[in-house]
Each structure stands twice: as structure tokens, then as C-alpha cells.
N, C-alpha and C positions, 0 to 999 in steps of 0.2 A: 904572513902568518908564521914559517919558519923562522923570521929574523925575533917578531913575540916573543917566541918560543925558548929563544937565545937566549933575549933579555928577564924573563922569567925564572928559568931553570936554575939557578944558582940562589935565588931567592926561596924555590920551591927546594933545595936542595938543605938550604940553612933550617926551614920550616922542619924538614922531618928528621933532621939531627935535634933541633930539639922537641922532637915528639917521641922519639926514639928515647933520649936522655931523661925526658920525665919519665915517658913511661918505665924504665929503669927504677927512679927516684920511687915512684909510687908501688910499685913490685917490694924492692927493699922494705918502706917503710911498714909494709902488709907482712910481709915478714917479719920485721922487728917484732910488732905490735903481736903477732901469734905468739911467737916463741916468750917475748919477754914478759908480758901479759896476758897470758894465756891461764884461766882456772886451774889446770894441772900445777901451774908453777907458784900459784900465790900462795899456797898452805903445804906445811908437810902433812902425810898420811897418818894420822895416829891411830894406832890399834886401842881397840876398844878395851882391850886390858890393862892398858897403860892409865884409861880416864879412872876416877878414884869414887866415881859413879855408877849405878848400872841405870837408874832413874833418875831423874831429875825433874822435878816439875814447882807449883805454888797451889798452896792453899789458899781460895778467897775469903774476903768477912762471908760473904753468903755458904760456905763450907764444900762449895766444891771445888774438886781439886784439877787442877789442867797438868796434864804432861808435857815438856819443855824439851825433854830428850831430844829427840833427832835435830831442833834447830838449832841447838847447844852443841851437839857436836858435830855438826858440821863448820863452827868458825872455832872449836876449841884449836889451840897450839900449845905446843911443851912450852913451858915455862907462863904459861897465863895463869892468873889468879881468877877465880869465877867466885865475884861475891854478891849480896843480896843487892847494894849499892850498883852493879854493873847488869847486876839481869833486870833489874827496874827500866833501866836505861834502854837495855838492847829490845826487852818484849814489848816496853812500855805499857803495860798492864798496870789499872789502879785498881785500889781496893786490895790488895794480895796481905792477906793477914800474916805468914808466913811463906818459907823458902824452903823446900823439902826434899832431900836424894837418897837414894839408898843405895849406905856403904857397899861398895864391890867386893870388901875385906871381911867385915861383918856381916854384913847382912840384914844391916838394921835399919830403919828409916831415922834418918835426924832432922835437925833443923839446919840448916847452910850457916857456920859462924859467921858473925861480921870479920873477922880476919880471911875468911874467901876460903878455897878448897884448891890447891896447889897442882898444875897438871906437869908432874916428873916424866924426865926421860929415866928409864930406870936402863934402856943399854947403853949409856955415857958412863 
């Protein structure tokens, strides 16, 4: 049994070097994947007085109107363009007779130009 043991133990010895070395690999890799991928890291924060909105939402043909706000700016980033062509896309909502926000500056409700509504970093 001793002499088994002999002949075993260096094979059992190779075994948990590499059990030890993946588990390494797999550590790292759980790491990577938090830090570099992690929601905190995929968007900057932007302040809500930076969006050039305070609503945002559509008007359907049937005349009522949905609010769009909160899931709109949870994927806004500075330098996006949010236009009627790109919230079709993202809500995929049919029927929307219009695309409607109200100005942050004015105060007024408009209609979303087809040239888009511009998200400025205003401290660069």
C-alpha cells in the first residue's frame, strides 16, 4: 500500500497544482468580468440638469399619452442624440402619433425635432 502511495503522490501532487492554477484563472477571470463589466462602469452618471428634458414621453393615434422618462434616462449619455427615429426603436411602441418633452429651459411642452434633442456635457 505504501509503495501505491509512492507511485500515486506526484501524480496527485501535479492534480492539485493544477487545481490550484485554475482556480487562480477562474478567480481573475470573476474579477475581470466585475470590475470591467460591471453596471456602475458602462454609463456615466448624468445629472438630471444636464438632460434638456424634464419629460419625455408619446402621444398615441388613440390620444393617450405614455411617459418614457425614467427609461430614457437611464441609457441617456453626453453626447447622444435622442430622436423620434431612435425612441421607435428603443420603446418599439406602434401607433405613436407623436414624440413629446418638456423643455427644462422653457418650460414648454414641444414636439421632439427629427434632427434629435442633443445631451451636452455643459462642464467640459
Amino acid at each position: 500500500m505504501r509503495y501505491l502511495f509512492q507511485l500515486i503522490r506526484p501524480i496527485l501532487n501535479k492534480m492539485n497544482c493544477c487545481y490550484i492554477f485554475l482556480r487562480g484563472v477562474f478567480i481573475l477571470k470573476r474579477k475581470f468580468q466585475q470590475y470591467f463589466y460591471s453596471p456602475e462602469k458602462e454609463r456615466l452618471e448624468i445629472s438630471p440638469s444636464d438632460l434638456p428634458w424634464l419629460w419625455i414621453g408619446a402621444e398615441m393615434n388613440s390620444g393617450v399619452i405614455i411617459t418614457l422618462t425614467e427609461d430614457i434616462n437611464k441609457i441617456a449619455n453626453y453626447g447622444d442624440i435622442i430622436t423620434p427615429f431612435f425612441l421607435e426603436s428603443y420603446t418599439e411602441l406602434k401607433k405613436v402619433k407623436r414624440w413629446l418633452y418638456l423643455d427644462s429651459v422653457t418650460l414648454i411642452e414641444q414636439e421632439i425635432p427629427p434632427s434629435g434633442l442633443v445631451i451636452k456635457d455643459d462642464t467640459e
